[in-house]
Residue frames relative to the residue before (quaternion, step in Angstrom):
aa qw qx qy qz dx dy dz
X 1.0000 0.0000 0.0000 0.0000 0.00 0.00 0.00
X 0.1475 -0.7934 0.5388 0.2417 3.66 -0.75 0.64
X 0.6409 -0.6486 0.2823 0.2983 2.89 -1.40 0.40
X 0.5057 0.5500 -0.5465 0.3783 3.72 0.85 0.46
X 0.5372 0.5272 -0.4259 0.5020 3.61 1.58 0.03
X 0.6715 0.5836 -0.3026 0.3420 3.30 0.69 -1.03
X 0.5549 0.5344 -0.3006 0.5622 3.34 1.78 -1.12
X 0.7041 0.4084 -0.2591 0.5199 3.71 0.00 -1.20
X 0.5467 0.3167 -0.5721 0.5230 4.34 0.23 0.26
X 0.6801 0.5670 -0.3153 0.3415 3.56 0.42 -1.50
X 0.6807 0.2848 -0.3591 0.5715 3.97 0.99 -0.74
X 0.6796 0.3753 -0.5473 0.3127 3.63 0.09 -0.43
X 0.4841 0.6710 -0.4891 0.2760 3.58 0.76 -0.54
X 0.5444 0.5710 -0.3478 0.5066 3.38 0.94 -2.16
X 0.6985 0.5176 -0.3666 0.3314 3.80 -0.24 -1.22
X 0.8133 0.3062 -0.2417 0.4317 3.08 0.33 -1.41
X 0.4655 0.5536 -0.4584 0.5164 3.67 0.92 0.45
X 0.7670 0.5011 -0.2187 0.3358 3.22 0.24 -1.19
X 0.4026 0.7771 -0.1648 0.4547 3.08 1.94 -0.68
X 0.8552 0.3541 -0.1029 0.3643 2.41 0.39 -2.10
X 0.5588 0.6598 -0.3363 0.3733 3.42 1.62 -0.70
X 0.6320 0.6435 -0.2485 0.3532 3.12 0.78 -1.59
X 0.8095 0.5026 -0.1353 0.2717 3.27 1.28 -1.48
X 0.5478 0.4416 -0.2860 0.6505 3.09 1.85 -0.90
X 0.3198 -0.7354 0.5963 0.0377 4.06 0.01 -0.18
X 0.6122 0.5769 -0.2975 0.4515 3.25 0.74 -1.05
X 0.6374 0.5150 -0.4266 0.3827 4.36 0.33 -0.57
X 0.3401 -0.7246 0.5457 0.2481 3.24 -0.89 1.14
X 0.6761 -0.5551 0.2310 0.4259 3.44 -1.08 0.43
X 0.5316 0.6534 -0.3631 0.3983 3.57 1.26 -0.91
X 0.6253 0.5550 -0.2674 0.4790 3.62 1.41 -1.07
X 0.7129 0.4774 -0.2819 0.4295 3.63 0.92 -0.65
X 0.7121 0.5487 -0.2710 0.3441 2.83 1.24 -0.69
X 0.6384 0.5591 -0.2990 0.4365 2.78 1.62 -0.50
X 0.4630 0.6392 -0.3304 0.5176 3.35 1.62 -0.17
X 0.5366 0.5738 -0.3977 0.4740 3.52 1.08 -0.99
X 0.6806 0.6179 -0.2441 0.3089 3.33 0.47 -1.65
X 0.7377 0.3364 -0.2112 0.5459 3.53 0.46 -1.50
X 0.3241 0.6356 -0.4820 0.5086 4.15 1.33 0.20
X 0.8739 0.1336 -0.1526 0.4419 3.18 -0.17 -1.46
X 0.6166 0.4316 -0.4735 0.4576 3.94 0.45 0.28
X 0.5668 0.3536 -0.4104 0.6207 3.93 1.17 0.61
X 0.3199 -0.8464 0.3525 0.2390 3.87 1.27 0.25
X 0.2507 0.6698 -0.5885 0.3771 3.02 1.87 0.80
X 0.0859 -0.7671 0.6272 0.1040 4.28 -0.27 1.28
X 0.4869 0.4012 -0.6083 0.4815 4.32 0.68 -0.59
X 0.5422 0.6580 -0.4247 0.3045 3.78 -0.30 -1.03
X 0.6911 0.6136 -0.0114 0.3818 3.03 0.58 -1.79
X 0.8203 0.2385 -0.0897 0.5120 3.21 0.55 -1.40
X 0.5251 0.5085 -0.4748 0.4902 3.61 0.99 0.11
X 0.6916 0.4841 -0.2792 0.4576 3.95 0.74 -0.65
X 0.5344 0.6284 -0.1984 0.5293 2.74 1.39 -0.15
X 0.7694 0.3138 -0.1241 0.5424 3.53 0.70 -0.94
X 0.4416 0.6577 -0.3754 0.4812 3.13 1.39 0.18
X 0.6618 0.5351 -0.0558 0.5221 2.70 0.64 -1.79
X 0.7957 0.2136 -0.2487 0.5093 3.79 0.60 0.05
X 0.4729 0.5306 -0.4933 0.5015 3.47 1.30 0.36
X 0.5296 0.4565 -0.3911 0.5985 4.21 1.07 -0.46
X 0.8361 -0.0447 0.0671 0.5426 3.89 0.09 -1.05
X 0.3198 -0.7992 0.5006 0.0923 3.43 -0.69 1.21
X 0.6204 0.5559 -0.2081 0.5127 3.40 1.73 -1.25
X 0.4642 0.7345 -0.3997 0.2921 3.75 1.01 -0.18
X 0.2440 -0.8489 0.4454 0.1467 3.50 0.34 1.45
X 0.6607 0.4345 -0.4143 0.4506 3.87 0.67 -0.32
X 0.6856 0.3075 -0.4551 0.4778 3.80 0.82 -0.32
X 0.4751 0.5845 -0.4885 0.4404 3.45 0.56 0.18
X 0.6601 0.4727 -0.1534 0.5633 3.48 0.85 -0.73
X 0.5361 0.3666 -0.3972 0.6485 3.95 0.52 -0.40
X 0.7377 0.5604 -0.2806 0.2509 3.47 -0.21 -1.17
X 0.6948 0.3979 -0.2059 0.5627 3.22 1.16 -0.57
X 0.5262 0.6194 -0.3110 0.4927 3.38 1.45 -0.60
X 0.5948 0.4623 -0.2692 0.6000 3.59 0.53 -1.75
X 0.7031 0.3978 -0.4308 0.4023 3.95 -0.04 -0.65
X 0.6338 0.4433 -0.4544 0.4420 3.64 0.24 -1.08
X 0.8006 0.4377 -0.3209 0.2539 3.49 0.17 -1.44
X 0.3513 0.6506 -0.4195 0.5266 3.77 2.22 -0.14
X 0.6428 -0.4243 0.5453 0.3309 3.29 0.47 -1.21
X 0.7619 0.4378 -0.2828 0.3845 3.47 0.87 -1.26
X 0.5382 -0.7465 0.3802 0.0918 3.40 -0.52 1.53
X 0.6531 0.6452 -0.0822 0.3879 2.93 1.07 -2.34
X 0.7359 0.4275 -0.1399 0.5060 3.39 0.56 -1.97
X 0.7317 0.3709 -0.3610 0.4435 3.76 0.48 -1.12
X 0.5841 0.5068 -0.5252 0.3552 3.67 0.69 0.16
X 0.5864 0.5710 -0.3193 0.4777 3.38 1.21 -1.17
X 0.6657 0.5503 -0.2676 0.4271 3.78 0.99 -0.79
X 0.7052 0.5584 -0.0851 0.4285 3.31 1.03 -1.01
X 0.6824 0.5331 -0.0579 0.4969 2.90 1.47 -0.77
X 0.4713 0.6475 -0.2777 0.5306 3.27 1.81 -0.55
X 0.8540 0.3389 -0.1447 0.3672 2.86 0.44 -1.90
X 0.4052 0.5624 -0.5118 0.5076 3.59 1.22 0.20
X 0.8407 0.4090 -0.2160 0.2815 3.35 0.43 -0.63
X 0.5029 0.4516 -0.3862 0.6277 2.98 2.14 0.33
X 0.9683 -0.1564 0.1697 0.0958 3.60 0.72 -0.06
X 0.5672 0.7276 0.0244 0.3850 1.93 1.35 -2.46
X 0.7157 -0.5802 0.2620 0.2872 3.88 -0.63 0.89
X 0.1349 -0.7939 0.5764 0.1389 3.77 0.55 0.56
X 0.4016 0.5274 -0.5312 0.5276 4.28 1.05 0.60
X 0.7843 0.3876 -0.1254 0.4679 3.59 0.70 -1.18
X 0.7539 0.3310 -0.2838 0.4914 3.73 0.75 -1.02
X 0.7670 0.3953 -0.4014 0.3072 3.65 0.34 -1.14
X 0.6573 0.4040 -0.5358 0.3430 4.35 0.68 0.20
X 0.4846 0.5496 -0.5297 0.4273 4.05 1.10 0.66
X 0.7523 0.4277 -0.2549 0.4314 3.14 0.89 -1.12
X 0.4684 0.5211 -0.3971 0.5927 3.52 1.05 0.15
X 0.7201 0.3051 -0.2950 0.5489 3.92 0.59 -0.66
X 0.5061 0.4935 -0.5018 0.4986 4.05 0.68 -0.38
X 0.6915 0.4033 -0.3984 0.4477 4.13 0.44 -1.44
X 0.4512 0.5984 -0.5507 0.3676 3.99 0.51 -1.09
X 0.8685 0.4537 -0.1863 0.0724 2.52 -0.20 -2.15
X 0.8001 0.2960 -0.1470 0.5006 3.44 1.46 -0.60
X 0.6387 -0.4850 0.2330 0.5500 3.16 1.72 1.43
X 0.4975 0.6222 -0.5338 0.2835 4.00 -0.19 -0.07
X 0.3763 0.8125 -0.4448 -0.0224 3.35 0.52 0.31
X 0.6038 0.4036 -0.4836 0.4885 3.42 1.20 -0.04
X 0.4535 0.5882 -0.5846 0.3266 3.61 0.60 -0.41
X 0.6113 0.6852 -0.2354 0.3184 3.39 1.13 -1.70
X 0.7495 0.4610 -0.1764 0.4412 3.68 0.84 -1.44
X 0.5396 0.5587 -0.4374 0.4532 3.42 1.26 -1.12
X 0.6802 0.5008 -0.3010 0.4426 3.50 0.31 -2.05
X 0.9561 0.1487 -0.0023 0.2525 3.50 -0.20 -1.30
X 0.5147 0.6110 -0.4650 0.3816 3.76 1.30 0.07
X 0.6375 0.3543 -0.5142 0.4514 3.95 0.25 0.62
X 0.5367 0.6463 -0.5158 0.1676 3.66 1.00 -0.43
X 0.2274 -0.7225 0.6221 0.1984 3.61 -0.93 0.66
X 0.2682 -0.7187 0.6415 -0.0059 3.76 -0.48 0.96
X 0.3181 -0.7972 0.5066 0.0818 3.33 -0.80 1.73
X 0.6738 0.2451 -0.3729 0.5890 4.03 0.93 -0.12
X 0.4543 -0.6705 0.5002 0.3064 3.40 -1.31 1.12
X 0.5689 0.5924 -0.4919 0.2888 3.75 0.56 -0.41
């Protein structure tokens, strides 16, 4: 199988999820999110990030999907967005044990490192992992 098939099952899936969300209406976010969740532990991230954006089109201020989101992006690849994503949810809150070593790998990743040191070389991070 090649992968422009493999891509095109993988996007119609996302669709036909997203679909399906959109259509029933009824899932509370916590329920999507948990859907998000079992997305990204099957590393199926498009999946992921559509349940996700759901899930923040009902509550925008929701500091863990704000936090997946940027996650599911980095692990896509998309630097740019998971910084913008990551960065939210610091700013809702959201654990800075858990957000600030992505957002420290989102800045790496597209060369920011002094931005990186200014912003983040005194932070003292309370879980050692």
């Amino acid at each position: 199988m090649s992968s422009v098939t493999t891509s095109a099952r993988a996007a119609m899936s996302a669709l036909l999820v997203s679909l399906l969300v959109v259509g029933c209406g009824g899932d509370s976010p916590e329920k999507m999110l948990g859907s998000a969740k079992d997305y990204l532990a099957k590393n199926d991230t498009k999946s992921a990030v559509i349940q996700i954006k759901n899930v923040l089109q009902k509550n925008p201020d929701l500091p863990e999907a704000r936090y997946l989101l940027g996650k599911a992006l980095l692990d896509g690849g998309d630097r740019v967005s998971a910084e913008v994503e990551l960065r939210k949810a610091l700013a809702l809150q959201y654990s800075q044990d858990l957000v600030v070593p992505r957002l420290a790998q989102t800045m790496a990743g597209q060369g920011h490192f002094k931005k990186l040191i200014e912003e983040f070389g005194k932070t003292a991070l309370t879980d050692p992992a």
